[in-house]
Residue, then its C-alpha position, 0 to 999 in steps of 0.5 A: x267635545x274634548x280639547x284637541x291635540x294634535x301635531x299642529x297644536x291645539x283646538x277646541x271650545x272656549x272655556x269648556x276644552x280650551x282653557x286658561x290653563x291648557x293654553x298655558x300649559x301647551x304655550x309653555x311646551x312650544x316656548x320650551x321647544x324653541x329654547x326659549x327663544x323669539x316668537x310671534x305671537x298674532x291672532x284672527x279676529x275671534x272675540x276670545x283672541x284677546x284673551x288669548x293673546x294675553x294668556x299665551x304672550x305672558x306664558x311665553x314671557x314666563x318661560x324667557x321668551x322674547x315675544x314680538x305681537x303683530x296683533x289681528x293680521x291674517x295666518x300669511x301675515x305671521x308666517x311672513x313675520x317669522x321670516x322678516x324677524x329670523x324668529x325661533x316659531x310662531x303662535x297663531x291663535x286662529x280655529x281657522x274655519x271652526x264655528x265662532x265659538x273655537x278658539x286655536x293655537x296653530x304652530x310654526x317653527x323656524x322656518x315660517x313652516x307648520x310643524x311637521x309630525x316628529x316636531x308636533x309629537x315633542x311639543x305634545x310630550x313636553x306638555x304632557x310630561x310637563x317638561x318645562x320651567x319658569x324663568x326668574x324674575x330678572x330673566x323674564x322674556x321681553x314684548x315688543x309689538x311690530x305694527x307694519x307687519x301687513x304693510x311688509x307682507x302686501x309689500x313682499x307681494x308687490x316685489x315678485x318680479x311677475x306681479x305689475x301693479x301698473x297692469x292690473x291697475x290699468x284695467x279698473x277692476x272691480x272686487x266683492x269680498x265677503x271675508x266673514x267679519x275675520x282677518x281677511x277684512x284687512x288683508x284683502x284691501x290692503x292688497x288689493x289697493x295697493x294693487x291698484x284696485x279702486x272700486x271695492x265692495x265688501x260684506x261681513x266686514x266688521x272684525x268683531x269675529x261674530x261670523x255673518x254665517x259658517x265661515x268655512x268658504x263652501x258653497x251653501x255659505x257663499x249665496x250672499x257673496x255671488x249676488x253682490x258680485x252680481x248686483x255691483x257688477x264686480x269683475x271677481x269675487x273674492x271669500x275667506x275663512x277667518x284667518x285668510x289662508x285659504x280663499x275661494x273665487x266668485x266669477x263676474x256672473x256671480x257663479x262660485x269658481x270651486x275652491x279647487x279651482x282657487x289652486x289650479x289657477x295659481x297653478x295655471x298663471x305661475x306654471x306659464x311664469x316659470x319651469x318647473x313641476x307643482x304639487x299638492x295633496x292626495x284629495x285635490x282635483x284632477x284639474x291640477x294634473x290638467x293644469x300641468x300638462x298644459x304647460x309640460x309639467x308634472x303635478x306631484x301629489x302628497x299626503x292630506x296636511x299643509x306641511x305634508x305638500x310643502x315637504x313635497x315641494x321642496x322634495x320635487x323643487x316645485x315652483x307652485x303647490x296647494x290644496x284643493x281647498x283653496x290653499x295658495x302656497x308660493x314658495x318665492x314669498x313663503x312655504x305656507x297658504x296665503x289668500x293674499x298673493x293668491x288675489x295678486x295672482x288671479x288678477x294679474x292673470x286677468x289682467x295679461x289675459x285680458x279675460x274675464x273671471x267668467x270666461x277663464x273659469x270656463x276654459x277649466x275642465x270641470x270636475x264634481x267631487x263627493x265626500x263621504x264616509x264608512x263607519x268603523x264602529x267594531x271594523x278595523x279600518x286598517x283592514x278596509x284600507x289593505x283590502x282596498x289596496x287588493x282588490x284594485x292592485x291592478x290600478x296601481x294605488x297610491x297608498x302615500x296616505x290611506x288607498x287611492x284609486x285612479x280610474x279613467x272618468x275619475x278616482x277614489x281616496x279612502x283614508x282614516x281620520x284622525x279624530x273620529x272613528x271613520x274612513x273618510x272616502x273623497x271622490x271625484x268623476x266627471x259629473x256628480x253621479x259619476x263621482x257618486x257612483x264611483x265611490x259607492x262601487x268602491x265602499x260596496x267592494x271593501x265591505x262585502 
């Protein structure tokens, strides 16, 4: 495995691809890129986070920033920071759902957003071409640390006009959480108590970082959190990944919701709050278009990548937007995912509805989606995807981000990867063999 470098920052295995110097050296360009200016600097709760922290804030002082820590607090958390401080970016030292032993540094600008393309490629060349310098020693960046960051960030929720704490808290709801010994072990209480939420159960609650299991929140991780929603009796389950952005829901009945089931339920409740059409990316489920209709509204889709759907939303005026994988983004608190006021959402829905979790997920039509994938190996990908792109030209194919194709019972999405030397085919149908059979009519074509 080799360290990796992309628009968004840089990832890898602690101490084998993502080393001391590597994340000085990549600190140093982004400091640099800011002109030497204000940063946030917060991390998840990883064993090597520390280091990190350490490594990247005396970088970040070395090069005349001025550094203010918010320490162990969700992704949310310090995109919110970037805002209440007017900062020049933000570093988040997070792998997000990578194995314990990965470690990141995800960047944001300015404007509490992920880098876009043309942002990261500068970032990528100042580091490469060493472009950056050192400040004397009377010209060193300053710390500071701000403790009440979560304490802002669950306030800034309660303050939307369409969130009642009274309401929720009238109804005693009961929560399970199962936020995988990360961030979420913080940020989920704090909300949900100030919420009103009183009766709370909770496993893989150490932050020590050592995940109680794959802390990417897909099913066949997720047994443990469906049989104590079940066994306590619990009104919603709620899932993480390390550094809470992206959240997945456990019905009253113990049946996992579907992370893609996370955004259409956001897009459901603030669809039914205010006007205007929402939007999300290429590989999410149908059911947000359901969704949308439902309330008269169009659902734009764009390319794969957060910042790809955030550029979208602000394209379209959208008044919700997300990804499928349990990405929440609410632009009246910030352009960015956050689990936090995804649970704040989800409960006052409940709440005005009066309806259980169990009963609400089953007014969603469902959908099964595949993944899959075609070896490149001496194949041009390019090829595959113009051939595609022929072949179903009758179906008109979005092709905003590799070729998908829309059929009737469901659709199909092949797109290159960034990392491997593969196509990666999403789909989706009706049912698990429609989805399945969909795709394979599709990667037979393009390969015949």
């Amino acid at each position: 495995m080799s360290l990796m470098i992309s628009v968004s920052g840089i990832r890898g295995i602690f101490g084998t691809d993502l080393t001391p110097e590597n994340l000085s050296r990549f600190t140093a360009a982004f400091g640099n890129w800011t002109g030497n200016g204000k940063v946030i600097v917060g991390r998840d709760t990883r064993v090597t986070g520390q280091i990190c922290e350490d490594i990247v804030s005396a970088t970040l002082q070395s090069v005349g920033c001025e550094v203010v820590k918010v320490g162990v607090v969700p992704t949310p958390t310090v995109a919110m920071s970037v805002l209440k401080h007017n900062t020049d970016g933000a570093i988040i030292i997070s792998a997000s759902h990578n194995p314990a032993d990965w470690n990141a540094l995800k960047l944001l600008n300015g404007k509490s957003e992920f880098l876009d393309a043309e942002q990261g490629k500068e970032i990528i060349r100042i580091s490469e071409e060493k472009l950056y310098s050192y400040a004397s020693y009377d010209d060193i960046g300053t710390v500071t640390t701000d403790t009440d960051a979560l304490d802002q960030h669950v306030q800034s929720i309660l303050d939307l006009p369409y969130i009642d704490p009274e309401l929720i808290a009238s109804k005693n709801f009961s929560v399970g959480i199962d936020p995988v010994n990360g961030t979420g072990a913080i940020g989920i209480p704090a909300i949900l108590k100030a919420l009103g939420v009183e009766i709370i159960h909770m496993i893989n609650e150490e932050t020590n970082g050592r995940f109680a299991h794959n802390p990417e929140p897909l099913p066949e991780h997720l047994q443990d959190v469906c049989d104590l929603v079940k066994n306590k009796n619990c009104d919603l389950g709620v899932v993480t990944d390390p550094d809470a952005d992206r959240l997945a829901l456990v019905t009253n009945t113990g049946k996992l919701f579907g992370e893609e089931y996370t955004q259409a339920t956001a897009f459901d409740f603030m669809l039914g709050k205010k006007n205007g059409p929402c939007a999300t990316n290429l590989s999410s489920s149908r059911v947000a278009e359901d969704v949308a209709q439902k309330h008269d509204q169009q659902c734009y889709r764009s390319a794969v990548g957060e910042i790809n759907v955030v550029k979208k939303m602000q394209e379209v005026g959208a008044v919700i937007g997300g990804e499928g994988n349990g990405g929440v983004i609410n632009p009246d608190l910030h352009y960015g995912r956050d689990a936090l006021v995804g649970v704040a959402m989800v409960l006052q829905l409940l709440a005005e509805r009066d309806i259980t979790s169990d009963d609400y997920r089953n007014t969603l039509p469902d959908y099964s989606m595949r993944k899959s994938k075609i070896q490149l190996a001496d194949v041009d990908g390019n090829a595959i995807l113009e051939k595609a792109k022929s072949i179903y030209s009758d179906y008109e194919p979005d092709t905003t981000d590799g070729v998908k194709i829309d059929f009737k019972d469901g659709w199909v999405h092949l797109r290159k990867s960034n990392t491997e030397p593969i196509i990666r085919v999403y789909s989706e149908g009706i049912t698990a063999e429609k989805a399945k059979s969909l795709a394979e009519q599709v990667v037979d074509k393009v390969q015949a």
